[in-house]
C-alpha positions as CSV (number, residue, x, y, z in Angstrom):
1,X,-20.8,45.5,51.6
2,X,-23.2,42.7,52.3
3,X,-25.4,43.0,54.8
4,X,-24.3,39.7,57.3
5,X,-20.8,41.5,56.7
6,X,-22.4,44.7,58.3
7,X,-23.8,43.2,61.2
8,X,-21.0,41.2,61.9
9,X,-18.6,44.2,62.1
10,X,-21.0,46.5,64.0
11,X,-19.7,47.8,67.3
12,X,-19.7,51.3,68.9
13,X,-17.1,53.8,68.4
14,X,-15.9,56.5,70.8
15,X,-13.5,58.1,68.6
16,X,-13.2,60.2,65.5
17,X,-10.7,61.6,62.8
18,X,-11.2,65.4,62.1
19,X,-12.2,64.3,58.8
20,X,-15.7,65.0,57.7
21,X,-18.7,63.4,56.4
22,X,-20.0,64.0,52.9
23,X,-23.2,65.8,53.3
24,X,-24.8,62.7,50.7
25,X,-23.6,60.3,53.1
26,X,-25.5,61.8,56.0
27,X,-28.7,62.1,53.8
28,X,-28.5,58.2,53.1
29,X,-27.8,57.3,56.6
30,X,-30.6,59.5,57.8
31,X,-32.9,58.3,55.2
32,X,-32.0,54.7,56.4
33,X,-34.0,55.6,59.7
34,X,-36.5,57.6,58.1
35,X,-37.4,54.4,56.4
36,X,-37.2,51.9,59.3
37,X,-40.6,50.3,60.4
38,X,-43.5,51.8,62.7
39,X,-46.0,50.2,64.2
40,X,-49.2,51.0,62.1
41,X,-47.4,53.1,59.9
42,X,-47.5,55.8,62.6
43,X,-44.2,57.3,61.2
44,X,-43.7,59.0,64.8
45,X,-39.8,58.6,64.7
46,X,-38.0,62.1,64.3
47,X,-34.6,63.2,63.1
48,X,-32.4,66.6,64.4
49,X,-29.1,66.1,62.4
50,X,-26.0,68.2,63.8
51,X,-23.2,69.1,62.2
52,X,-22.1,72.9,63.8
53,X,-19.3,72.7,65.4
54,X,-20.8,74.8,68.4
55,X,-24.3,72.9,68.9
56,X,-22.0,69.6,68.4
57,X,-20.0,71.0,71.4
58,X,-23.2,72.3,73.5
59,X,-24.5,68.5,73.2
60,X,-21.1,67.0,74.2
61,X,-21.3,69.4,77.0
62,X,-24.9,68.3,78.3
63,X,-24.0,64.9,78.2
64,X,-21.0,65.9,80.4
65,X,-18.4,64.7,78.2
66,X,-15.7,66.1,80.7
67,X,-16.6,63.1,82.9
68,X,-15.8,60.9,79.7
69,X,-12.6,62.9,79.9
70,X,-11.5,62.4,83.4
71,X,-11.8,58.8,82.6
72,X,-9.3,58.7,80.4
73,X,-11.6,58.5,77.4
74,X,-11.3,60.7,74.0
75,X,-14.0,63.7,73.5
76,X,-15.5,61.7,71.1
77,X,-18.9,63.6,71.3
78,X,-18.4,66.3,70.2
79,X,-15.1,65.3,67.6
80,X,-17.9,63.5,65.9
81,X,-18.6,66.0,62.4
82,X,-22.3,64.3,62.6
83,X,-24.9,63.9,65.5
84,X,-28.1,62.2,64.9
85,X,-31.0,62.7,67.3
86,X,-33.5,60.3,67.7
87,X,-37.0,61.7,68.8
88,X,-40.2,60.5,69.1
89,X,-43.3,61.6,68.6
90,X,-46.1,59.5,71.4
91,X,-49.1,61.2,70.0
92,X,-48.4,60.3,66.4
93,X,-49.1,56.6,67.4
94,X,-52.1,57.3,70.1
95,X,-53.7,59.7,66.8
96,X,-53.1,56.9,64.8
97,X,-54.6,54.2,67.0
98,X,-57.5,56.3,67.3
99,X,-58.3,56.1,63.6
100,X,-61.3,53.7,62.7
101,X,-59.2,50.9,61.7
102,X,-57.0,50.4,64.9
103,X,-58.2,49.7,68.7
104,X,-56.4,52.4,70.3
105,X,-53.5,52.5,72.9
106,X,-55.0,51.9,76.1
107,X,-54.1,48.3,76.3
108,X,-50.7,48.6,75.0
109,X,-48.1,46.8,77.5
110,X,-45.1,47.7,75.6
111,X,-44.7,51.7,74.7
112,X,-43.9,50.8,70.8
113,X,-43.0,54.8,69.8
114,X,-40.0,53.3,71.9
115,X,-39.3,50.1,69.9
116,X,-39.6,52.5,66.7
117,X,-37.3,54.6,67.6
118,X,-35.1,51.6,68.4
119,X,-35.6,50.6,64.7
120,X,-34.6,53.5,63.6
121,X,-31.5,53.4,65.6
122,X,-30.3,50.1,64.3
123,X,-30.7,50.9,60.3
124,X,-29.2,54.2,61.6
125,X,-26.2,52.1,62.4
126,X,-25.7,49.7,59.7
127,X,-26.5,52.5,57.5
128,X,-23.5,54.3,58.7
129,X,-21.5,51.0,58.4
130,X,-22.4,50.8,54.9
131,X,-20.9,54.1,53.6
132,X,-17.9,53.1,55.7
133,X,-18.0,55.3,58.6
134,X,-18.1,54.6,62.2
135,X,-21.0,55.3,65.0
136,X,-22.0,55.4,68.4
137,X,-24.8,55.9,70.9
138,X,-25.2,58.0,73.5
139,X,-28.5,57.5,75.5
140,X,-30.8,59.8,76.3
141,X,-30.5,59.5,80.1
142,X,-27.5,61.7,80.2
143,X,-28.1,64.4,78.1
144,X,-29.3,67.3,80.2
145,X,-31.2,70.0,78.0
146,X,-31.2,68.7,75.3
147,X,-34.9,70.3,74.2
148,X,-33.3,73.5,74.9
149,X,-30.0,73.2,73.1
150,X,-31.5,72.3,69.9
151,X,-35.4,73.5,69.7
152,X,-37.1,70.4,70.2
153,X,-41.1,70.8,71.6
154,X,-41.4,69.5,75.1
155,X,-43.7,66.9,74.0
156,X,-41.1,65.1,71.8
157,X,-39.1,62.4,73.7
158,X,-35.7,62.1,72.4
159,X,-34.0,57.8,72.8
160,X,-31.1,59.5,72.3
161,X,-28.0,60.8,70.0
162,X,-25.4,58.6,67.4
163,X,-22.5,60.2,66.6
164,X,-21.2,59.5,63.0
165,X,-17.7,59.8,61.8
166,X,-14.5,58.3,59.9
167,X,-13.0,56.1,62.9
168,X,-9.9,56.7,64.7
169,X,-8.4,54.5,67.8
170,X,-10.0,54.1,71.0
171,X,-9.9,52.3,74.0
172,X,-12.0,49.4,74.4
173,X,-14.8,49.4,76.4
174,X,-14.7,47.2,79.3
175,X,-18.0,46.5,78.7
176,X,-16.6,43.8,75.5
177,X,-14.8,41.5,77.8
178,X,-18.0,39.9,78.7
179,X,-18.5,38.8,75.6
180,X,-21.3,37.5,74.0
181,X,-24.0,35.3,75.7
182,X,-23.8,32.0,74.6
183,X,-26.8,31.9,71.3
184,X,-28.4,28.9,73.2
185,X,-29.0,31.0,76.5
186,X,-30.9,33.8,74.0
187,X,-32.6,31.5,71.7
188,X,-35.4,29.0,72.0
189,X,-36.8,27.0,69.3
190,X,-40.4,26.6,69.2
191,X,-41.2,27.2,73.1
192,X,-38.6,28.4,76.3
């Protein structure tokens, strides 16, 4: 698939055949966000891949997926055969800032372990578009205990999960009918 074909078709999918994912499929996608940039090299973005069934239903449950359902929404959650959680790690980029060649963190205005992990989440994606499957995000701000369910240290911040899957139908979000900003209102050439 070419790559402006990917981005072009890129949305997020709420909904999931029973069928699963090859388990060489998950490593690529994976690997895709292993590989994504990091600023200084500081590596810091981690990976829990789940496929159990029962810690796949544990996450849908934290994220209260029964409210998705009382919407009127599918339990797309945990249907998904793969989750991918994206993590963090802050004090792989304040130990690498403190090496010789870097200035530190003090001064830093924008928190880039976040913006890494956000990299990761986007090759994540087009990754998973590429072996023809379908993904969403769920953000980190509803998902309860997560640390708990799944044995990540305290001090590892988690962005958030995608779920990974073959697609099946699902309502739209209401969300899409406000359609893309016009490209002129988001880009400036040369100065605002």
């Amino acid at each position: 698939m070419e790559f402006g074909d990917i981005v072009r078709r890129r949305r997020m999918v709420r909904n999931y055949t029973d069928q699963p994912v090859k388990a060489d499929a998950v490593e690529r996608i994976v690997d895709a966000g292993v590989c994504a940039p990091s600023a200084g090299f500081s590596q810091g973005q981690r990976f829990v891949v789940v496929t159990d069934a029962g810690r796949r239903r544990a996450v849908a449950e934290a994220a209260g997926e029964a409210e998705y359902l009382e919407q009127g929404f599918d339990s797309w959650i945990s249907r998904a055969p793969v989750h991918i959680v994206i993590c963090t790690d802050k004090q792989a980029y304040i130990d690498r800032y403190d090496e010789p060649d870097k200035g530190g963190t003090e001064d830093w205005n924008v928190p880039y372990w976040w913006v890494d992990a956000g990299a990761s989440l986007m090759a994540i994606l087009y990754a998973a578009l590429n072996e023809n499957l379908a993904a969403g995000f769920l953000g980190a701000h509803t998902l309860g205990d997560l640390h708990g369910i799944l044995g990540i240290p305290a001090e590892i911040l988690i962005a958030g999960i995608v779920t990974i899957g073959h697609p099946a139908p699902c309502p739209r979000s209401g969300s899409l009918e406000r359609g893309r900003i016009p490209r002129g209102d988001a880009v400036h050439g040369e100065m605002w």
